[in-house]
N, C-alpha and C positions, 0 to 999 in steps of 0.2 A: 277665622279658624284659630283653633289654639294653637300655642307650643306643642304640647302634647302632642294633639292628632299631625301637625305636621312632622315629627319624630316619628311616630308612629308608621305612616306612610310610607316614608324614607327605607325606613328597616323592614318592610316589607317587601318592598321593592327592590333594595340590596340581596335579602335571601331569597327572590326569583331571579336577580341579576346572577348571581354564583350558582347558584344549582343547573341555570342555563347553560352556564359558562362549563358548571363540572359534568354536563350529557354532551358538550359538544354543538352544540346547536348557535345558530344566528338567530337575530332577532325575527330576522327573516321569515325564515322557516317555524321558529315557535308560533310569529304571527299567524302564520297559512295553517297551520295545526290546530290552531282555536279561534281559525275563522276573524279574528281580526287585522287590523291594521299595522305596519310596524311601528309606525307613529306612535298608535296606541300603546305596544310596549314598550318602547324607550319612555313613555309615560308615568307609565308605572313603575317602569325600573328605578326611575329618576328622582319617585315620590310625585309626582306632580298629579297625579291620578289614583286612586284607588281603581280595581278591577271590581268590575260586580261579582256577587256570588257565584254567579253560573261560571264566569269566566276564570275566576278563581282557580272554583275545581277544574275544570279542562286542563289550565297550566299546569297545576298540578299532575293531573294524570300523564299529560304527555312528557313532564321533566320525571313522572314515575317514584313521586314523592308525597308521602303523608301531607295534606292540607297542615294538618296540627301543627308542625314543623315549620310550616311558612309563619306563623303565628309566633310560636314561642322560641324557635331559634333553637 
């Protein structure tokens, strides 16, 4: 894996970590809302994972936030 996409990750991960953080929610519960693990989102939070597409958008909707934004910051 590049530098790149491992920054890339990272920063993804950081702007679902905050936005999480700014609804209130545990990882917990974001888990059980889109059906995954919380394993899996400390995962992603952490950079270590990208979420897939599908899984994306659900975080998305249930933190109630433009995907785009997860993207560009």
């Amino acid at each position: 894996m590049t530098a790149s996409r491992a920054i890339m990750r990272r920063s993804i991960g950081r702007r679902i970590q905050k936005c999480r953080e700014k609804a209130g929610i545990s990882q917990e519960t974001l888990a059980e809302k889109v059906s995954l693990s919380s394993t899996s989102i400390s995962n992603i939070e952490r950079g270590a994972n990208y979420p897939t597409f599908e899984n994306f958008i659900r975080i998305a909707n249930v933190l109630e936030v433009r995907s785009a934004y997860r993207c560009t910051g």
